[in-house]
N, C-alpha and C positions, 0 to 999 in steps of 0.2 A: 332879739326877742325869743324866748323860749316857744318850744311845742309842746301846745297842750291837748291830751285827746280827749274826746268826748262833743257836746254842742256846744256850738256856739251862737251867743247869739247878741247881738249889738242891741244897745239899750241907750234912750238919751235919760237927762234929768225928767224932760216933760212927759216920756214914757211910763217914766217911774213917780212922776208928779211930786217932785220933790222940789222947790224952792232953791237952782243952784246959784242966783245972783243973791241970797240973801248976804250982806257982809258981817252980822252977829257973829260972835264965838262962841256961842251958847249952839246949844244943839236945838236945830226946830223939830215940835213934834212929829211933822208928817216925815221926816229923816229917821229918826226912832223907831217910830211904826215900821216903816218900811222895812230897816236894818233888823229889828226884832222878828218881824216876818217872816224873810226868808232867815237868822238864825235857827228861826224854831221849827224848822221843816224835816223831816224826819223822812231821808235822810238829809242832813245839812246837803245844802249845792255849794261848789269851789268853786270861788269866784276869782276870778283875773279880770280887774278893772283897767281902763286906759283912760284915761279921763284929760281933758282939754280945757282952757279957757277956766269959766266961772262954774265950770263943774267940777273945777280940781278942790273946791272947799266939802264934794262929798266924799273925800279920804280922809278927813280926822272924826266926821258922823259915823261912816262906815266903823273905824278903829274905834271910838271911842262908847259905842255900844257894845256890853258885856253880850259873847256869842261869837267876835269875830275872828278870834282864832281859830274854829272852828271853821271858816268859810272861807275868808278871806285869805288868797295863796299870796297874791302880789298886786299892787298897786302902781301904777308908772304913770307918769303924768309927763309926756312928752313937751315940753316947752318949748324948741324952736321949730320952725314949720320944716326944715331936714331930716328931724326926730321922727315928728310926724308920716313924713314921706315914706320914712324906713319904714314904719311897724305896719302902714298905709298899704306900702308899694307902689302908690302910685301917691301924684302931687293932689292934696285936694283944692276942689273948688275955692272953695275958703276954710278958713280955719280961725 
């Protein structure tokens, strides 16, 4: 996992009130919204997402919103619960 300086700060889907179990490949509005949101912040915030489970469907909303070059650094979606542990440090609860 790279170091990144600055804040950090851990965010779920329900945080950001975004719909991550929808299974659509449309993009939902309140994904849009969201992603438009922080695009249009002046200045843009760098985002490094780590996304898990049925949240890993917010990395092509994320991407697919004009803005996100701009913000978005990297994207990693750790799939097996090892991955996890690494970027983690430690084993979680569940996953």
């Amino acid at each position: 996992m790279r170091a990144y300086s600055g804040r950090l700060r851990v965010l779920t889907t329900a945080l950001l009130g975004v719909r991550a179990h929808c299974t659509s490949t449309s993009l939902p509005s309140d994904a849009i919204s969201l992603a438009s949101t922080l695009y249009s912040l002046s200045p843009p915030p760098r985002l490094v997402a780590i996304i898990t489970g049925g949240g890993a469907q917010l990395a092509p909303w994320l991407l697919a919103t004009p803005g996100a070059s701009r913000t978005v650094l990297e994207v990693t979606v750790p799939y097996a619960r090892a991955s996890l542990t690494s970027i983690l440090g430690v084993a979680p609860d569940r996953s």
